[in-house]
C-alpha positions as CSV (number, residue, x, y, z in Angstrom):
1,X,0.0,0.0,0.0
2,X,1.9,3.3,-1.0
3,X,1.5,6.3,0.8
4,X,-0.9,8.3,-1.1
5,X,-3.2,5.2,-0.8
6,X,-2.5,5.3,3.4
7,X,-3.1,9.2,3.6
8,X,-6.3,8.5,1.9
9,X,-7.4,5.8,4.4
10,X,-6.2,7.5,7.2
11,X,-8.1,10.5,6.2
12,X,-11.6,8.9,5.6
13,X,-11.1,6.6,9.3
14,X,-9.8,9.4,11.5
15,X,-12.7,11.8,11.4
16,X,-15.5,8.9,12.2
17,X,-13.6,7.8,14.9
18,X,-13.0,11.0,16.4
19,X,-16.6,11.5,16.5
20,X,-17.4,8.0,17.8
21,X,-14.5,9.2,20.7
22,X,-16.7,12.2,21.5
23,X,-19.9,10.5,21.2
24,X,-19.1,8.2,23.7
25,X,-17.1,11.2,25.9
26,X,-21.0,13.0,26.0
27,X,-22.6,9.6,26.6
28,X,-20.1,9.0,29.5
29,X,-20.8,12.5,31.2
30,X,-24.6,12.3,30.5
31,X,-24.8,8.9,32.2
32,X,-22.2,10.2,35.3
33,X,-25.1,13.4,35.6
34,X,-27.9,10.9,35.5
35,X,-26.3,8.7,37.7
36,X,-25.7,11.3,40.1
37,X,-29.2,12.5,39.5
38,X,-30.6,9.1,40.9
39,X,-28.6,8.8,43.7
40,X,-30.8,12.1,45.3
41,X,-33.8,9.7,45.0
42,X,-34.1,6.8,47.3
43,X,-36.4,3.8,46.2
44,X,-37.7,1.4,48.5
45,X,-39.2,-1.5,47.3
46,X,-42.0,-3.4,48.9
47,X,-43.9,-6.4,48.4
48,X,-47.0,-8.3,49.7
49,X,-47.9,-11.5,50.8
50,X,-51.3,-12.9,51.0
51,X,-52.5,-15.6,53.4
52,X,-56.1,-17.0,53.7
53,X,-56.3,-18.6,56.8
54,X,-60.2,-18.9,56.8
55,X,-63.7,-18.1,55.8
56,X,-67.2,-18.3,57.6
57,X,-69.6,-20.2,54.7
58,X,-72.9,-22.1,54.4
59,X,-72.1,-25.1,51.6
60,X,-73.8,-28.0,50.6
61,X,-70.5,-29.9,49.6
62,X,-67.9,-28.5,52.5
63,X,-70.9,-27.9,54.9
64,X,-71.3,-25.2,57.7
65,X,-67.9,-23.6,58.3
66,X,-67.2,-20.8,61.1
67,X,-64.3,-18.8,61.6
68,X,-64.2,-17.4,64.9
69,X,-62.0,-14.2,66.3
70,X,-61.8,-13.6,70.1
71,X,-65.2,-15.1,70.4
72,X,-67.0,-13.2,67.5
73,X,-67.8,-14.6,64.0
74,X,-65.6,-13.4,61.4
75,X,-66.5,-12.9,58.0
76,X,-63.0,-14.1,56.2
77,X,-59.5,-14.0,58.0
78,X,-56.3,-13.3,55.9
79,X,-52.8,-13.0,57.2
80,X,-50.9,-10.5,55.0
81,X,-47.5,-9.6,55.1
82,X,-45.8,-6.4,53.9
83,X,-41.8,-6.1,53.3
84,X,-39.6,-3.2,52.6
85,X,-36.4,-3.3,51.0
86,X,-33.9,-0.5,51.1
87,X,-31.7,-1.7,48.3
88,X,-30.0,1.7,48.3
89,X,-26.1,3.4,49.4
90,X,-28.6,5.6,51.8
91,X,-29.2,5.2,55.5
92,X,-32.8,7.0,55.8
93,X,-34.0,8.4,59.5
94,X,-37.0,9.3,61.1
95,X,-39.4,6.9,58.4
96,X,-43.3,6.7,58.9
97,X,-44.9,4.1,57.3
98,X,-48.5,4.3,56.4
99,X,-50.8,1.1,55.6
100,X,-54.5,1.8,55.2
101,X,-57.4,-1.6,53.7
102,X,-60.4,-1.3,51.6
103,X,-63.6,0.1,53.4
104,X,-64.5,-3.6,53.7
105,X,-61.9,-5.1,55.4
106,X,-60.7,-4.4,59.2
107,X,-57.3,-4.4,60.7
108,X,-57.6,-6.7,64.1
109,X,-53.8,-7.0,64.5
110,X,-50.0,-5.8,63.7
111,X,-46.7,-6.5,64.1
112,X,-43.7,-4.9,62.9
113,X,-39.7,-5.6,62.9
114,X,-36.6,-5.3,61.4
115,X,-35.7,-8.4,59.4
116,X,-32.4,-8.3,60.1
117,X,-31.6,-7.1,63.9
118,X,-35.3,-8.9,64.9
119,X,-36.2,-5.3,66.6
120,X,-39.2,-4.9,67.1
121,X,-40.8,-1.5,65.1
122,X,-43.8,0.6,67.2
123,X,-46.3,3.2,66.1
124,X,-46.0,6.8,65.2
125,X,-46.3,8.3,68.4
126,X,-49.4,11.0,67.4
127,X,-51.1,7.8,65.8
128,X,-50.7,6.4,69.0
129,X,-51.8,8.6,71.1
130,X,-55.2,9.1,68.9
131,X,-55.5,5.3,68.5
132,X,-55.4,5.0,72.3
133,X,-57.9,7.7,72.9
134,X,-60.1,6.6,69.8
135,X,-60.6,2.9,71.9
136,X,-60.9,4.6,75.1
137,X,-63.9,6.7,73.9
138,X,-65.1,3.3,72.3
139,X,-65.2,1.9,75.2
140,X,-67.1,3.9,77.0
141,X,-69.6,4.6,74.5
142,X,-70.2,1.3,74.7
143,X,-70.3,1.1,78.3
144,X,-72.8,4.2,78.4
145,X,-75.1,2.3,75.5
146,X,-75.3,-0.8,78.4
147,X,-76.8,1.6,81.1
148,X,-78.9,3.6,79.0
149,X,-80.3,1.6,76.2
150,X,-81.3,5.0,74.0
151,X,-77.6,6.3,74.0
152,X,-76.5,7.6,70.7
153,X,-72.9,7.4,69.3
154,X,-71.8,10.1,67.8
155,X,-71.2,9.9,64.2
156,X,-67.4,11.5,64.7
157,X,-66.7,8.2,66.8
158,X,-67.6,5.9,64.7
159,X,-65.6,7.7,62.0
160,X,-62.9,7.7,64.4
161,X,-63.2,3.7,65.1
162,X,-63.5,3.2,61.4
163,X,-60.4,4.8,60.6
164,X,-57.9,3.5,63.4
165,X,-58.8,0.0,62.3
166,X,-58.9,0.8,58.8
167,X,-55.3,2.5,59.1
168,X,-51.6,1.5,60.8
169,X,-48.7,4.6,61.2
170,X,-45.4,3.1,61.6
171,X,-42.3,4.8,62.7
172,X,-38.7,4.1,61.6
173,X,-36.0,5.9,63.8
174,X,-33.6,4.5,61.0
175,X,-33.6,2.4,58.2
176,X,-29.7,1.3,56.7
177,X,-28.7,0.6,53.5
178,X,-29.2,-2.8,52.4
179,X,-31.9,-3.9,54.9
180,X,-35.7,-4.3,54.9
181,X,-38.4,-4.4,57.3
182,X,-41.3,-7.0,57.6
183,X,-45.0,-5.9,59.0
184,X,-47.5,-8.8,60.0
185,X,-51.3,-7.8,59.9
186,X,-54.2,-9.5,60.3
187,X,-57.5,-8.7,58.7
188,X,-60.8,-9.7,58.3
189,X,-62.9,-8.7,55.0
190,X,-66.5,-8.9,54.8
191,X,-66.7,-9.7,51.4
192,X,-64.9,-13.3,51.9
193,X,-62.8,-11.4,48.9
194,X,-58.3,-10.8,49.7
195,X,-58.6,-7.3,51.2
196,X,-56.9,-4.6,49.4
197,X,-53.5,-3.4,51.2
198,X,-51.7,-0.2,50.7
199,X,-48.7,1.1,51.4
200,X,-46.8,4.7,51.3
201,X,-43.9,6.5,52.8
202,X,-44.0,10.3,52.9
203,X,-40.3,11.2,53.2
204,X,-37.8,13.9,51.6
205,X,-36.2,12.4,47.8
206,X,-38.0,8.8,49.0
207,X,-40.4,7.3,46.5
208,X,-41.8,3.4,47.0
209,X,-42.1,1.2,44.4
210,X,-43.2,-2.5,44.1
211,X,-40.8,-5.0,43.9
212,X,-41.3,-7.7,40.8
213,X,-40.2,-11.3,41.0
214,X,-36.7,-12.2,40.5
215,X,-37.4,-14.1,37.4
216,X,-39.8,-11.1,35.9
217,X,-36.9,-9.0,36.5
218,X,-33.9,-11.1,34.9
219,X,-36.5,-11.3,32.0
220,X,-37.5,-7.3,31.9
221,X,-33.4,-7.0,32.0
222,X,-32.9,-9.6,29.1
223,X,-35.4,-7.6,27.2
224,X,-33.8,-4.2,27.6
225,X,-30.5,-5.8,26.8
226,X,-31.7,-7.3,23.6
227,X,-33.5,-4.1,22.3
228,X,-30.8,-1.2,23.5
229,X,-28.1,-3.4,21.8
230,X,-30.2,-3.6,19.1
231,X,-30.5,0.1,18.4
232,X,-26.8,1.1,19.2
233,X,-26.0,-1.4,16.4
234,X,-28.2,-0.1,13.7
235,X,-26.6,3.5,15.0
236,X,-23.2,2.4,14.8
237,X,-24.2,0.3,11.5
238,X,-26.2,4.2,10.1
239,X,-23.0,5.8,10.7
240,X,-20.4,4.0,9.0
241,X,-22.5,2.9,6.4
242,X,-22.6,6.6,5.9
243,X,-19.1,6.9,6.1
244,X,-18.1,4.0,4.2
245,X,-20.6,3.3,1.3
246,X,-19.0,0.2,-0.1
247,X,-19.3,-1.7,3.0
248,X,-22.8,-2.3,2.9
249,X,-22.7,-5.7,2.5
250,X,-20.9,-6.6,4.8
251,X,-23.0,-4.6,7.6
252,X,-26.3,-6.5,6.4
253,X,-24.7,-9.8,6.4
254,X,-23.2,-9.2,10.1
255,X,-26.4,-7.2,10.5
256,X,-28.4,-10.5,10.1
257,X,-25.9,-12.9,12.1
258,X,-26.7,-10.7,15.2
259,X,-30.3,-10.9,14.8
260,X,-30.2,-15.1,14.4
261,X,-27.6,-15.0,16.7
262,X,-29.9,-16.1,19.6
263,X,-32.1,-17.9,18.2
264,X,-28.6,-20.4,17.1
265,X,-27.7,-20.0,20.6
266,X,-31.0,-21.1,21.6
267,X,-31.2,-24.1,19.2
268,X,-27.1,-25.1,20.0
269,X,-28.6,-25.3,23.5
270,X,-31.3,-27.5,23.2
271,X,-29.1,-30.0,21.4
272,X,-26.8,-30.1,23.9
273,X,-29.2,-30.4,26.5
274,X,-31.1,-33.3,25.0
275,X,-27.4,-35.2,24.1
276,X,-26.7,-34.7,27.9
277,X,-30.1,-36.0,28.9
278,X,-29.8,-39.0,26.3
279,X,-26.3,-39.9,27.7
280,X,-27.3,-39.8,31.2
């Protein structure tokens, strides 16, 4: 190759990769400013667990069937569990927790801890304090309705009752990186339906998401692998076919041996699988 030839080359392969160079320069600053963007917002993930553990029905086939609840028929008993995961590099302070049912279901008990330590976790203090007062007032409502059988309850209480078992405040004095939380309720619906749970954390740059299944997420992150890749090739593919017109064929054919690539992967796979299976 003389030197006029190399001068030439050199000249139509420099300029492409210097932009390339700085392309990637911008995408590495952009993703260092996002990056430092997310870090200012915590997610905590959470999931639920559901747990029938019984239900009050009149059947033909299973027969008569009463669930019972500190001597009182309950409609349908579930056990539901809530945990939280801080997954983050951020120890949080000072967390409240809120977890509120459907209109048709009743909190009858709680219990929350750190997963970890085992401590146990208590109520928001104010919530507390008005829970305690709310039952006190309850109870002597109902006391005053035994010794005067025309006593009226005032419509504020039994708004009052209806939202302290309807709702749960939890406090967190602190809540490290890379640890979670577990809160045990018990509830009773009076649909015999799985009462509706929800959860939220009103905190500065904390936001709560769900947490999906290991297997959903590998999948979701498979996905996003496949189809980013697949666009930063056709960029890369744009650009230099651009820059070099005579390679085209080249491109298309490489083009279409990274689109079958997996599916030959997948194939290559199963045949080794079945040989394995066969020989064993």
């Amino acid at each position: 190759m003389d030197v006029p030839t190399i001068n030439e080359y050199l000249e139509k392969l420099l300029p492409p990769t210097i932009a390339l160079i700085f392309t990637s320069i911008i995408g590495l600053v952009i993703g260092i400013y996002l990056e430092k963007f997310k870090v200012r917002l915590v997610y905590l993930k959470y999931k639920l667990f559901f747990n029938s553990l019984g239900t009050t029905v009149q059947n033909e086939f299973w027969g008569d069937i009463e669930v019972v609840y500190r001597g009182r028929n309950a409609n349908h008993l579930n056990f539901v569990t809530a945990e939280i995961y801080n997954d983050s590099n951020i120890d949080l302070q000072n967390v409240n927790v809120d977890i509120w049912v459907d209109g048709k279901s009743l909190i009858l008990g709680h219990e929350a801890l750190y997963n970890e330590a085992g401590n146990a976790i208590y109520l928001e203090q104010s919530y507390y304090d008005l829970y305690s007062q709310v039952l006190q007032r309850n109870q002597d409502d109902m006391i005053a309705k035994e010794q005067n059988p025309e006593h009226v309850t005032p419509i504020q209480l039994t708004n009052e009752v209806s939202w302290v078992l309807t709702n749960k405040k939890f406090h967190l004095p602190i809540l490290n990186r890379h640890t979670s939380i577990k809160v045990n309720l018990l509830l009773e619906n009076f649909n015999g339906q799985i009462p509706q749970v929800r959860l939220s954390i009103l905190h500065k740059s904390v936001k709560l998401v769900t947490q999906r299944d290991k297997a959903e997420q590998e999948k979701r992150l498979g996905i996003n692998m496949i189809l980013w890749g697949l666009i930063f090739y056709i960029l890369i593919s744009l650009f230099v076919l651009k820059q070099f017109p005579e390679s085209s064929v080249p491109i298309i054919l490489i083009g279409i041996a990274g689109v079958l690539y997996l599916v030959v992967g997948f194939f290559i796979y199963r045949i080794i699988k079945y040989i394995k299976r066969i020989l064993s």
